[in-house]
N, C-alpha and C positions, 0 to 999 in steps of 0.2 A: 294341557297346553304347556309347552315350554315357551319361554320367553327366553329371550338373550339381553343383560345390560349393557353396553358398550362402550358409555360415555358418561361424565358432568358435563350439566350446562346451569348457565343460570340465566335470568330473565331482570332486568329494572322498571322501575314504573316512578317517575314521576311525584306520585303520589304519596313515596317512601321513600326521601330523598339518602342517600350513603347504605341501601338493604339491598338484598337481588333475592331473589326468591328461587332457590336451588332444587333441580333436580336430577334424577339419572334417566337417559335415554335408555330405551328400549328399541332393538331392531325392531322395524320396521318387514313384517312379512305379508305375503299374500293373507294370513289368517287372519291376523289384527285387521285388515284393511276390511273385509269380509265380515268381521264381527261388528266393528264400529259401522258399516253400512247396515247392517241386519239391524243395530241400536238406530240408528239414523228412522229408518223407515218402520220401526214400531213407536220411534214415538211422534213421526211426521203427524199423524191425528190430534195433538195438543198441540203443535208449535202455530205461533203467531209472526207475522214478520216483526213487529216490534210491539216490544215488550215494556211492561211499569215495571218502578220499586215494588210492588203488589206481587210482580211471581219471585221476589227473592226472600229466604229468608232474613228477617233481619230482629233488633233487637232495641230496648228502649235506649241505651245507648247509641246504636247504632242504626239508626230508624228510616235513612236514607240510603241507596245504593250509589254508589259511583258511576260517574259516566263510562269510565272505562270500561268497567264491569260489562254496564249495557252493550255499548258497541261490541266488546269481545264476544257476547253472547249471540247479538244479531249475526254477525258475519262466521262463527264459529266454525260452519260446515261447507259455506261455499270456500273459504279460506284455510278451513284446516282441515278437510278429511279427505278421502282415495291417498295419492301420493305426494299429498300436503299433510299429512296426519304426520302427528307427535307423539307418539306414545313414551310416556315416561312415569316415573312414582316421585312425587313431590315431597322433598326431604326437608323444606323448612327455609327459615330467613335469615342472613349473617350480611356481616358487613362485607360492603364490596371488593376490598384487600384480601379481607377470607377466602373470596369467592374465585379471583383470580389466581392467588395462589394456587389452591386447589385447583382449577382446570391445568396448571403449569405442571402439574405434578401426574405420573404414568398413572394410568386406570387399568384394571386387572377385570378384565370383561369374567363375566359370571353367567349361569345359567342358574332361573328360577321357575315354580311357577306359582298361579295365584292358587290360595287356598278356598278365599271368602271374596267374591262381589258384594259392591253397594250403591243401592242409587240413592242421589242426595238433594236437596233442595240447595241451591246455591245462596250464598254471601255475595257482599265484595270479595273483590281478586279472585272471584273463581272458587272461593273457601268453600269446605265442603261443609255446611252448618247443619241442617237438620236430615239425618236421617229416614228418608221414607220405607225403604226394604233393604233386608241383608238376605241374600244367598249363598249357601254354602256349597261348595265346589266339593266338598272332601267326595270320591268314591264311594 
C-alpha cells in the first residue's frame, strides 16, 4: 500500500492547556476508507455503545480515563470514518507557537508506506498504551 503525506495539522484539548498534539495527514483514498470499514466491522463483535475506565488501558498513576477520551471513543465511527476519516501518524506534543509556525511553513508532500501494523489498548488522548498484536507487513 502507498500512502501519500500531504499536510501538518495539529489538534488542542483543554486538558493541556499551551500543547496541540501534532500530526501529518494522510490522503484520504478509496483503500484507507475500505480498510478502516473492514477494521470497523471485525471488530463490531466487541464494541459496546458506551464504554468504562475498565476498557482502557491505564496506570497507578494514571488510574482514571478522561471524559474526553470517552466521548472521542463513543462517537469515533459514526463521526470519523467513510468520508469523515482522518488518517494521519501522530508525531507528538509542542507548544502551540511551535505548532502554528510549523503549519505557516510549505510541506513537501512524500510517499510512504507502512512496514509493521499494531492493534493497541487505548490511554487517555487516544494514547496508544498497551500493546495487544504486532503485524508485519514486510513481503
Amino acid at each position: 500500500m502507498k500512502l501519500k503525506a500531504c499536510k501538518y495539522y495539529f489538534l488542542t484539548d483543554k486538558s493541556i492547556p499551551g500543547l496541540g498534539g501534532a500530526g501529518i495527514v494522510v490522503e484520504l483514498t478509496p483503500e484507507l476508507i475500505k480498510l478502516q470499514q473492514d477494521l470497523i466491522d471485525a471488530v463490531a463483535p466487541y464494541t459496546v455503545e458506551t464504554g468504562t475506565a475498565a476498557a482502557f488501558a491505564t496506570t497507578p498513576a494514571e488510574p482514571d480515563v478522561n471524559e474526553a477520551t470517552l466521548n472521542y471513543v463513543r462517537v469515533f465511527v459514526p463521526e470519523h470514518s467513510g468520508k469523515n476519516y482522518l488518517p494521519h501518524v501522530t508525531v507528538g506534543l509542542a507548544p502551540i507557537d511551535f505548532l502554528n509556525a510549523m503549519l505557516a511553513e510549505p510541506f513537501d508532500a512524500f510517499t510512504f508506506s507502512p512496514a509493521s501494523a499494531s492493534v493497541y489498548q487505548l490511554g487517555n488522548f487516544g494514547t496508544a498504551r498497551k500493546q495487544l498484536k504486532a503485524l508485519d507487513l514486510k513481503p
